[in-house]
C-alpha positions in Angstrom: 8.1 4.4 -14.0 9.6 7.7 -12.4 8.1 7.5 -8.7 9.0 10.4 -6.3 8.1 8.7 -2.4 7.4 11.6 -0.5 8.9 10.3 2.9 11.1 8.1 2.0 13.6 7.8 4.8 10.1 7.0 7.0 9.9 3.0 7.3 7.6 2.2 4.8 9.1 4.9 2.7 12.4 2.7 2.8 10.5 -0.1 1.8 8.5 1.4 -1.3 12.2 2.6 -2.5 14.1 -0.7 -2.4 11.0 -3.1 -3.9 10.3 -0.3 -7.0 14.2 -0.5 -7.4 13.8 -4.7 -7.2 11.1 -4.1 -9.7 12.9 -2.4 -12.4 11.4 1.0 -11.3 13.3 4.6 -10.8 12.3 5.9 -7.8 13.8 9.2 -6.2 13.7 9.7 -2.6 11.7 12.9 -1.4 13.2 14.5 1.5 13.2 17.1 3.7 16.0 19.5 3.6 17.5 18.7 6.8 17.5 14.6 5.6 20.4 12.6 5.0 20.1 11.5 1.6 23.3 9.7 1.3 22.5 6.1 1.2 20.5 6.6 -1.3 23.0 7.8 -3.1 25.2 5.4 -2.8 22.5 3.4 -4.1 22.3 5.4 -7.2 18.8 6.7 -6.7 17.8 9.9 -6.7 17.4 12.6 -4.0 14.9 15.3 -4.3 14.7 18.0 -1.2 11.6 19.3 -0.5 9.7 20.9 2.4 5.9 20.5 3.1 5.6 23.3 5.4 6.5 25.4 2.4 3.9 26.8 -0.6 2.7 24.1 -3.3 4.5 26.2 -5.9 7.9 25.5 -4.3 7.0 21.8 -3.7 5.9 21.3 -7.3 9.6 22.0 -8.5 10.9 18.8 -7.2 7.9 17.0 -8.4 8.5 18.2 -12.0 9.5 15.1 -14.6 7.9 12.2 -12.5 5.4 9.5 -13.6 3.9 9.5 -10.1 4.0 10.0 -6.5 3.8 8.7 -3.4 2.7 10.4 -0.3 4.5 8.3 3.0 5.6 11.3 4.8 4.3 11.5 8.3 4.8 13.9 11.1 6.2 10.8 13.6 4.2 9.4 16.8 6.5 11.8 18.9 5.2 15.2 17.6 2.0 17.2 19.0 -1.3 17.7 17.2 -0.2 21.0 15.1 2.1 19.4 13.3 0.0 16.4 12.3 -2.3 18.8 11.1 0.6 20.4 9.2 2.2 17.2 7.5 -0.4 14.8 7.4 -3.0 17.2 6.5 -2.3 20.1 4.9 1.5 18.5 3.5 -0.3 16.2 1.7 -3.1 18.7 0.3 0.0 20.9 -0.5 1.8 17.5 -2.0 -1.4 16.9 -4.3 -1.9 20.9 -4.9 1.9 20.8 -6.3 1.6 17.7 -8.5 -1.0 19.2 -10.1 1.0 22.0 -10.9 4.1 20.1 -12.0 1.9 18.0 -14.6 2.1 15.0 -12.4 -1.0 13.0 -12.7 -0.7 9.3 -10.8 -0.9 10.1 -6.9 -1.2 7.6 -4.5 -1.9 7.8 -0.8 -1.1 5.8 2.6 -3.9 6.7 4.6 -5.8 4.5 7.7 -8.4 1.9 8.0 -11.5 3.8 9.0 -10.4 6.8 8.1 -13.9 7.5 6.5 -15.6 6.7 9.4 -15.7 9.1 12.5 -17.7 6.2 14.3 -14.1 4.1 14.3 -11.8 6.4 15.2 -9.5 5.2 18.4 -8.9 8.3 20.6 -5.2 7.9 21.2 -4.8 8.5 17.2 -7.3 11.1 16.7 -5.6 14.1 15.4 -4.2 11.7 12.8 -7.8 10.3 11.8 -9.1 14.0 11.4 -5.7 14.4 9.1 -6.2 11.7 7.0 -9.8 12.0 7.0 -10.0 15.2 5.7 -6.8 14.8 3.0 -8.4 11.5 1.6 -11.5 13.8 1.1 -9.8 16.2 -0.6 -8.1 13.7 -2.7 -11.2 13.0 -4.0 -13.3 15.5 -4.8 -10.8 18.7 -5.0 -8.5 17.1 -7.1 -8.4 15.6 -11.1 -5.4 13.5 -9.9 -5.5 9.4 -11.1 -5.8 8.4 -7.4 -5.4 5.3 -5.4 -6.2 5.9 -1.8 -4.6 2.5 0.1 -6.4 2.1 4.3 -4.0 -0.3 5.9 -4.8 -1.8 9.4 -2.3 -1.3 11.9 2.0 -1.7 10.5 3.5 -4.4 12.2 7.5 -5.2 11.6 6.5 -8.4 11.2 8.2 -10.2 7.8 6.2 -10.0 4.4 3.8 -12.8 3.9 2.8 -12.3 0.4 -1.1 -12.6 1.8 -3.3 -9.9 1.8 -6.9 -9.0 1.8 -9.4 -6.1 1.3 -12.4 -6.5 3.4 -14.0 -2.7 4.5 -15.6 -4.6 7.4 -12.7 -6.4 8.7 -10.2 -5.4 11.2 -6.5 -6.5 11.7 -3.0 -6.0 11.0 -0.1 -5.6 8.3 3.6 -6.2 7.4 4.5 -3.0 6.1 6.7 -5.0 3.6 3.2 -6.4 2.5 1.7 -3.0 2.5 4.9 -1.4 0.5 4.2 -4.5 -1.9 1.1 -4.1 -2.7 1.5 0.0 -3.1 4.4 -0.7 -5.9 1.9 -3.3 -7.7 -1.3 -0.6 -7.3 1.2 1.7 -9.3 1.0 -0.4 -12.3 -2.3 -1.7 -12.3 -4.9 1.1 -13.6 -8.2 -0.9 -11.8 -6.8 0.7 -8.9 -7.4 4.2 -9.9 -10.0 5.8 -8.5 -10.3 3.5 -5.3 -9.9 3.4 -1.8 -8.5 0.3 -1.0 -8.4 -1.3 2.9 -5.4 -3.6 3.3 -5.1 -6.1 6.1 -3.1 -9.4 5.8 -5.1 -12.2 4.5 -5.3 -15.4 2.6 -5.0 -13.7 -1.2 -2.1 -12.8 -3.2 -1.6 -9.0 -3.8 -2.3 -9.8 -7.7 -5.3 -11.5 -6.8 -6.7 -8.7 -4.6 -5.8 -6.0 -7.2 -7.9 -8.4 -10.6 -10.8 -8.5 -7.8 -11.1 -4.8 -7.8 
């Protein structure tokens, strides 16, 4: 499978390219213009330049002859509110809006535990709740893309355990080796189409989670 990671020098952009590489995959590394691409490179994997503060039309060309993408770009914890709103919002609306144009149908989406619900959101991250909130929603109902929408709990740099779970009710932690894990086997599996999946570590494997579904 041809999988374009929007984000992919981000840290769980890294991730998603080296395990769909360990998997037999061909993914292609989605940057910005300004990104150095040239480890990747060296790695004999694609680079594909494109800029999400730019119109769907010119992000769809970079998008054109892939099996599927994956949105992991983020604006960074360093930037203000605007440009939240700008990448994590309307970047990924223009990401979806430009897959549709280049004939790309399987999107899938890093989001945020709770995103759904206003009732959880933590104040320090709000702008990014509103962001995600509002993308996921558009995702769904503005869009005929085959979607999988993954919630993680909060990315730790802790190793990959393997061990997963998806519980809407429970709160917690992930390895975002785990989470990049599970995101390459949600690819593959088509029960995860047309969900929006939570994703804290557990006690289940990652193929056990996906068959429960």
């Amino acid at each position: 499978m041809r999988v374009l990671i929007v984000g992919a020098n981000g840290q769980v952009g890294r991730l998603l390219v080296t395990q769909l590489l360990a998997k037999g995959d061909e993914p292609i590394a989605g940057l910005r213009p300004d990104e150095d691409g040239e480890d990747w490179e060296d790695l004999g994997v694609a680079v594909r330049r494109l800029d999400l503060l730019t119109k769907p039309e010119h992000i769809a060309s970079a998008l054109m002859g892939v099996d599927a993408v994956v949105f992991a770009a983020g604006s960074g914890g360093r930037t203000k509110d605007d440009m939240t709103l700008l990448i994590d919002l309307d970047g990924a609306v223009k990401t979806m809006q430009a897959a549709e144009i280049a004939g790309v149908h399987r999107f899938v989406m890093i989001s945020m535990l709770f995103a759904e619900d206003r009732n959880r959101w933590a104040d320090p991250l709000k702008s990014l709740y509103v962001a995600k909130f509002y993308a996921d929603n558009w995702l769904v109902h503005q869009t005929n893309l085959a979607y999988t929408i993954v919630q993680p709990g909060a990315l730790s740099f802790h190793p990959a355990t393997g061990k997963i779970q998806s519980d809407p009710l429970a709160v917690g932690s992930i390895p975002r080796a785990d989470l990049a894990a599970f995101m390459v086997a949600a690819l593959h599996a088509p029960q995860t189409i047309g969900k929006t999946i939570p994703l804290l570590s557990g006690t289940q494997s990652i193929d056990q989670v996906i068959n429960q579904l």
